[in-house]
PDB file of N, CA, C and O in Angstrom:
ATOM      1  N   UNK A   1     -57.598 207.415-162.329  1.00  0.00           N
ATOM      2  CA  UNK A   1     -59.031 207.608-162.577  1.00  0.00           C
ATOM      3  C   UNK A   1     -59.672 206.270-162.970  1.00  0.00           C
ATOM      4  O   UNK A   1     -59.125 205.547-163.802  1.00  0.00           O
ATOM      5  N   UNK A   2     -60.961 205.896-162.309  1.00  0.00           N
ATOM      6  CA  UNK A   2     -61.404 204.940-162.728  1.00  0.00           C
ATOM      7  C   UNK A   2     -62.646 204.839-163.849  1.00  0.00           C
ATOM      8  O   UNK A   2     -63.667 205.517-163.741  1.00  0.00           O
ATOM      9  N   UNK A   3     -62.390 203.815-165.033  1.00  0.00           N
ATOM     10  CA  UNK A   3     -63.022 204.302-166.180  1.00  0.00           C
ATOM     11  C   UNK A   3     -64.410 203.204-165.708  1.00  0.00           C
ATOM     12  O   UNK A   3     -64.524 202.378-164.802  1.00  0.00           O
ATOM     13  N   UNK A   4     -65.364 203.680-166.832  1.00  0.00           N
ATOM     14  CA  UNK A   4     -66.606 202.854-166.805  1.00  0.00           C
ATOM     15  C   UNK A   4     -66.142 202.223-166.840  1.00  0.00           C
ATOM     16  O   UNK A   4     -65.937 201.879-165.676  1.00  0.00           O
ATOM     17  N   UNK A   5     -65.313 201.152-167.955  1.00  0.00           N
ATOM     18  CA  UNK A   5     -64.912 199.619-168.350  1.00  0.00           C
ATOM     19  C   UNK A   5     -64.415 198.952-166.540  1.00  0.00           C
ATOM     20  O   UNK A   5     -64.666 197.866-166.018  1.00  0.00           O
ATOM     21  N   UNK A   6     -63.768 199.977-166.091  1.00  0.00           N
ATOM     22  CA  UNK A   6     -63.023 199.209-164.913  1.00  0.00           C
ATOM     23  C   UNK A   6     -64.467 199.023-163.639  1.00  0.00           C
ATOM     24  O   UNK A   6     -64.329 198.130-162.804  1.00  0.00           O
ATOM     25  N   UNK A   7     -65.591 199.781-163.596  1.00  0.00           N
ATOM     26  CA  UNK A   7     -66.655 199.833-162.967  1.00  0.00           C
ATOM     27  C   UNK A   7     -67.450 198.727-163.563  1.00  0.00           C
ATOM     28  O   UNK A   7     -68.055 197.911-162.867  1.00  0.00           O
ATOM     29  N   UNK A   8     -67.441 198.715-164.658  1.00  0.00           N
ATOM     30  CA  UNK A   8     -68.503 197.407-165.134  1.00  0.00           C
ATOM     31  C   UNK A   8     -67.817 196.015-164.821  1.00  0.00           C
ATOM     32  O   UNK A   8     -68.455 194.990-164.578  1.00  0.00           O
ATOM     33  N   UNK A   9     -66.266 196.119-164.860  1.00  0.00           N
ATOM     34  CA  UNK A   9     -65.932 194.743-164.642  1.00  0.00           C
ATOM     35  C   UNK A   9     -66.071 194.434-163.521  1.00  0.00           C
ATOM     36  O   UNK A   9     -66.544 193.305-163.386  1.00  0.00           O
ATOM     37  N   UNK A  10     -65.766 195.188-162.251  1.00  0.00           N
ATOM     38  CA  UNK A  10     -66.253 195.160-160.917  1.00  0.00           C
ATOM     39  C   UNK A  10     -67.247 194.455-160.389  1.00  0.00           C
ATOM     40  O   UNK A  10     -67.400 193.556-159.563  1.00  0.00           O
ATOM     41  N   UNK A  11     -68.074 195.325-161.323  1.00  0.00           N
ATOM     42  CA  UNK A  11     -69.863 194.878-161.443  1.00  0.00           C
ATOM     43  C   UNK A  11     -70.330 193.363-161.304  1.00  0.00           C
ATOM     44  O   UNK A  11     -70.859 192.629-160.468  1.00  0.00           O
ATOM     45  N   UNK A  12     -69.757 193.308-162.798  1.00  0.00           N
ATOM     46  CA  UNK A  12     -69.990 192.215-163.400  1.00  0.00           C
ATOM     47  C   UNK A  12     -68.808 190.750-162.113  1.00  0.00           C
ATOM     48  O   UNK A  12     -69.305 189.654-161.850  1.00  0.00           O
ATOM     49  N   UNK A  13     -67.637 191.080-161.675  1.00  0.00           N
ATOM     50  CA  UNK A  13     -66.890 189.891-161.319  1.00  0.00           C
ATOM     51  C   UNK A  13     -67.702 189.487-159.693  1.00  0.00           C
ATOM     52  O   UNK A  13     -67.748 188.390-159.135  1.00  0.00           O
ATOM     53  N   UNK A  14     -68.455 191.222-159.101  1.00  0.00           N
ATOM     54  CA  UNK A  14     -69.154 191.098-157.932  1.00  0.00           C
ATOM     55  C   UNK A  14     -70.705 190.408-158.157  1.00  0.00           C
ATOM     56  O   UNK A  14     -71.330 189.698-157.369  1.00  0.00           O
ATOM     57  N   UNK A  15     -71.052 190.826-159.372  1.00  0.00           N
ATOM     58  CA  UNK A  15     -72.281 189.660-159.038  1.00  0.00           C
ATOM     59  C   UNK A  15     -72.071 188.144-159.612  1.00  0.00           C
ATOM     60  O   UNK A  15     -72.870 187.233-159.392  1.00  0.00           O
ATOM     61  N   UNK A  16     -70.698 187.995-160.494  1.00  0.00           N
ATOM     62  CA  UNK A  16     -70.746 186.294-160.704  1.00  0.00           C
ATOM     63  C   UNK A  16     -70.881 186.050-159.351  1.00  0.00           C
ATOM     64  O   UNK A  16     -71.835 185.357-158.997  1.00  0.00           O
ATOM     65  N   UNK A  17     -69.730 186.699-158.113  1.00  0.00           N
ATOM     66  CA  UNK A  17     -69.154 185.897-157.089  1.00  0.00           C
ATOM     67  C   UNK A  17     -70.500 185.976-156.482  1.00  0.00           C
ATOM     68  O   UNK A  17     -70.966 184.843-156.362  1.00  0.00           O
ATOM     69  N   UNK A  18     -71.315 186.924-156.044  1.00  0.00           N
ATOM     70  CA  UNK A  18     -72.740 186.746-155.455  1.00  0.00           C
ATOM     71  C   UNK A  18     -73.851 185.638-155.997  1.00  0.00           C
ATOM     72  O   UNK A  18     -74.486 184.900-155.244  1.00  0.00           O
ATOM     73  N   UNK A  19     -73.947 185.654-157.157  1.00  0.00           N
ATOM     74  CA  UNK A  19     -74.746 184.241-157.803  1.00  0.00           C
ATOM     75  C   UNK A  19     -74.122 183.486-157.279  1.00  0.00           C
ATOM     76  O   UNK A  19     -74.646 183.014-156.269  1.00  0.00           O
ATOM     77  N   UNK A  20     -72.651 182.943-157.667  1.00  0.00           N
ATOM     78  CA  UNK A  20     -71.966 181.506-157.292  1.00  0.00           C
ATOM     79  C   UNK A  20     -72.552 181.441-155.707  1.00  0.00           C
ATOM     80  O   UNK A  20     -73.494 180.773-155.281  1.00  0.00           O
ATOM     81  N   UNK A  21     -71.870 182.150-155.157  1.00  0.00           N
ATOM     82  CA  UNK A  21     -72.720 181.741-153.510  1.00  0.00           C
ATOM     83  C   UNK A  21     -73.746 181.376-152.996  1.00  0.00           C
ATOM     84  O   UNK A  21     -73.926 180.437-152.221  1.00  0.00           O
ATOM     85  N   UNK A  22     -74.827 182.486-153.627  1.00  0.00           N
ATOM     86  CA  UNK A  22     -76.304 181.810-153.523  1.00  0.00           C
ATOM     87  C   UNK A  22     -76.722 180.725-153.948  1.00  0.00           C
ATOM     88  O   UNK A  22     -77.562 180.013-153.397  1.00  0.00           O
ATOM     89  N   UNK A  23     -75.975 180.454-155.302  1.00  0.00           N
ATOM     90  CA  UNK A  23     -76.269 179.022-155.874  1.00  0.00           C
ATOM     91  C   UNK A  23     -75.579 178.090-155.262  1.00  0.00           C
ATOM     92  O   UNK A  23     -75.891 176.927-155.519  1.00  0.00           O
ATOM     93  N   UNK A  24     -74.371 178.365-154.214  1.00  0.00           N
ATOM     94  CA  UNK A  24     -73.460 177.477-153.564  1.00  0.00           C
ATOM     95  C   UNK A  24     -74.655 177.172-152.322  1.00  0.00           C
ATOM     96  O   UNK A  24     -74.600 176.011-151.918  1.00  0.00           O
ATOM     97  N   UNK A  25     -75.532 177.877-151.775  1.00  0.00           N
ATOM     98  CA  UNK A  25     -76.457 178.128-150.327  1.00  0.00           C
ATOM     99  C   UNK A  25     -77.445 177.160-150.699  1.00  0.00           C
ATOM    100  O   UNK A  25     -77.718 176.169-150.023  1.00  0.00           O
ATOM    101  N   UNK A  26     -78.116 177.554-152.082  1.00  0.00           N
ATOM    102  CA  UNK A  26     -79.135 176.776-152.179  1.00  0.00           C
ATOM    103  C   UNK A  26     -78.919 175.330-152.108  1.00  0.00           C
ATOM    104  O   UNK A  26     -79.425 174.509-151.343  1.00  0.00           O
ATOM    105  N   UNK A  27     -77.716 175.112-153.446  1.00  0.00           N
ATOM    106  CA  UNK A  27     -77.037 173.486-153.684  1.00  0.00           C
ATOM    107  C   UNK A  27     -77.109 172.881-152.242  1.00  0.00           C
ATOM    108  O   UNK A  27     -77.758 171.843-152.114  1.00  0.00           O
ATOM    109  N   UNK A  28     -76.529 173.408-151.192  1.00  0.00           N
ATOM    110  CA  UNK A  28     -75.757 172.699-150.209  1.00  0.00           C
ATOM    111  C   UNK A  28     -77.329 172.603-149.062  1.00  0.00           C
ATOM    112  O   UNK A  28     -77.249 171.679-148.253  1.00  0.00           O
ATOM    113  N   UNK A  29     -78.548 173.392-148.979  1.00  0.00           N
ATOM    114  CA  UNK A  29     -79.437 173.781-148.144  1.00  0.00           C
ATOM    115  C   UNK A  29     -80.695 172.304-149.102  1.00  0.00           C
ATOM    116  O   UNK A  29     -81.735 171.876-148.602  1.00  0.00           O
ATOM    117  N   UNK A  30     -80.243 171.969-150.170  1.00  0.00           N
ATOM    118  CA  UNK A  30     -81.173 170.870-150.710  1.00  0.00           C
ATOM    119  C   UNK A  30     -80.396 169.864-150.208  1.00  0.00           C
ATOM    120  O   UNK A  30     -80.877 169.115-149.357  1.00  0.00           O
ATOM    121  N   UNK A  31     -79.113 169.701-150.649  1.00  0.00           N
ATOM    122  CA  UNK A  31     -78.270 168.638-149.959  1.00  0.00           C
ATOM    123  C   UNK A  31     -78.829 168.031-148.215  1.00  0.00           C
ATOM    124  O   UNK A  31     -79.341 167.036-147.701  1.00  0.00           O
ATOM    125  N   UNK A  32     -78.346 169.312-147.853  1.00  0.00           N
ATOM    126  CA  UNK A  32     -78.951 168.615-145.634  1.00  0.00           C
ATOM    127  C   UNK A  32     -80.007 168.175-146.256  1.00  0.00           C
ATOM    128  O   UNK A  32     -80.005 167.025-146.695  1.00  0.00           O
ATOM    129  N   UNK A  33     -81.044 168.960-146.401  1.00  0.00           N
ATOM    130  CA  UNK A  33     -82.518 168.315-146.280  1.00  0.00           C
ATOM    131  C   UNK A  33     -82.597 167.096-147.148  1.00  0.00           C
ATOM    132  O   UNK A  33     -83.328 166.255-146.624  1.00  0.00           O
ATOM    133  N   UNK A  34     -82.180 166.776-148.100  1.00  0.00           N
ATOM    134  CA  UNK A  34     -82.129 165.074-148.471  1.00  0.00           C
ATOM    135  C   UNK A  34     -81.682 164.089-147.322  1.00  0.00           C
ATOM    136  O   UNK A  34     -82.124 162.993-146.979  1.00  0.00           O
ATOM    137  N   UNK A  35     -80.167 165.232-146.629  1.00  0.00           N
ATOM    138  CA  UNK A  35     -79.501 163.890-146.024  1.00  0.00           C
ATOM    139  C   UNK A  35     -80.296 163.514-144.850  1.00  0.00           C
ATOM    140  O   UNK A  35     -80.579 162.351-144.563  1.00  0.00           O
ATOM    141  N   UNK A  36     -80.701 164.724-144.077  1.00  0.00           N
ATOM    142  CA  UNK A  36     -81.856 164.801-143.327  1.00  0.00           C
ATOM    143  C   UNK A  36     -82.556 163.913-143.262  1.00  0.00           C
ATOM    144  O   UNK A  36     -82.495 163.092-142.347  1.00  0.00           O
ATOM    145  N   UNK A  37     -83.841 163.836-144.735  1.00  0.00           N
ATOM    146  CA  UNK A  37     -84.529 163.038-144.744  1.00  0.00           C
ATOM    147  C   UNK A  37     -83.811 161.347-144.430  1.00  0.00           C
ATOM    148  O   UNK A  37     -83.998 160.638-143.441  1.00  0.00           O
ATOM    149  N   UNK A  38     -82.742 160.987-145.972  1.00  0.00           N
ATOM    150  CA  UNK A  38     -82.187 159.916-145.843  1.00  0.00           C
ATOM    151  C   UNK A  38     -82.353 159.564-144.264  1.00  0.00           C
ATOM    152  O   UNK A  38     -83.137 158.769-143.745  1.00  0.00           O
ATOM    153  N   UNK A  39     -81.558 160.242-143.772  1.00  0.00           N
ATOM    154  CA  UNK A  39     -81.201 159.704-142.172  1.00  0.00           C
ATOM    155  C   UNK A  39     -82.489 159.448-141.474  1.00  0.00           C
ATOM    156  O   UNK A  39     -82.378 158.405-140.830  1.00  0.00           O
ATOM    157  N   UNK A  40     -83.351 159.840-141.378  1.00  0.00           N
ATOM    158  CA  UNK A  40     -84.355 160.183-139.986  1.00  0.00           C
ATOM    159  C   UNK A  40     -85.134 158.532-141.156  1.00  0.00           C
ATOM    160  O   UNK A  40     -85.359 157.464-140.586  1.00  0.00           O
ATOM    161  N   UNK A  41     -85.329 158.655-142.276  1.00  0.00           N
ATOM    162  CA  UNK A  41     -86.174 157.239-142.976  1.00  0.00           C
ATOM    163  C   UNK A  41     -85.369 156.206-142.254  1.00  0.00           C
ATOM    164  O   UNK A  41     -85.962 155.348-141.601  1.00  0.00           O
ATOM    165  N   UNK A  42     -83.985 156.221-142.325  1.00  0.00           N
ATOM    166  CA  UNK A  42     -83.321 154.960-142.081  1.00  0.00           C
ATOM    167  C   UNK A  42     -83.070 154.805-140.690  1.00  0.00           C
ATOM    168  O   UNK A  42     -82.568 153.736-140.343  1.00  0.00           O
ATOM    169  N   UNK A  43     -83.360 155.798-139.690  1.00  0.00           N
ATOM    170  CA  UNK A  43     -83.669 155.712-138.459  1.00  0.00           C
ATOM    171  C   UNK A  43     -84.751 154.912-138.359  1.00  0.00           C
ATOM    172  O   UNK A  43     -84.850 153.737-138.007  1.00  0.00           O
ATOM    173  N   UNK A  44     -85.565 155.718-138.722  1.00  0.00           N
ATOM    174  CA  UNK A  44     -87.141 154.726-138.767  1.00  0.00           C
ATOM    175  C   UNK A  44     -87.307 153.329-138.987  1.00  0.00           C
ATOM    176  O   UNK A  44     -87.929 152.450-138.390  1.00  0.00           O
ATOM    177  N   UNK A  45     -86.359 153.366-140.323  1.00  0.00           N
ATOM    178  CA  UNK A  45     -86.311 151.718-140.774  1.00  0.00           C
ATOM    179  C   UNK A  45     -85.875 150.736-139.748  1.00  0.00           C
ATOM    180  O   UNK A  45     -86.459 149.679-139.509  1.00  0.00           O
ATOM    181  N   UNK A  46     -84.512 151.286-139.002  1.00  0.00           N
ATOM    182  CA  UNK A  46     -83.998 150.473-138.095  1.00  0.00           C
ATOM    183  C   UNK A  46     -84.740 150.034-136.588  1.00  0.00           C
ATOM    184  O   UNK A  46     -84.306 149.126-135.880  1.00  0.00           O
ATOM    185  N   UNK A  47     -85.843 150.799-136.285  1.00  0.00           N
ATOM    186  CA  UNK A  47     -86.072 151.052-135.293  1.00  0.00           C
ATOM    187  C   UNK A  47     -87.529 150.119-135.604  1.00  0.00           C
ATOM    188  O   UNK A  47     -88.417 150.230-134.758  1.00  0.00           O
ATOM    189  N   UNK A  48     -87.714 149.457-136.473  1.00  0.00           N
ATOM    190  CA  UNK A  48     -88.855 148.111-136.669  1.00  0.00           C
ATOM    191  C   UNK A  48     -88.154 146.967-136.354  1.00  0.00           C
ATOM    192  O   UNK A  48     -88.708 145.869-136.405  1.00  0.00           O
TER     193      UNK A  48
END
């Protein structure tokens, strides 16, 4: 039989792992778009 305690920990270990991810999506979705930028400026730069 499964008790509340064993349902809440569930709960609780399924939405750390869901935050960590989203916060892993966002981290990494600011990352490109810097490198993005970086790159396409220093394209530009080179191309004077």
């Amino acid at each position: 039989m499964v008790t509340l305690q064993d349902l809440n920990r569930r709960v609780a270990i399924n939405t750390g792992n869901y935050v960590e991810s989203v916060t892993t999506s966002v981290g990494t979705g600011i990352t490109d778009v810097i490198d993005t930028t970086v790159a396409d400026q220093t394209a530009d730069a080179a191309s004077f």
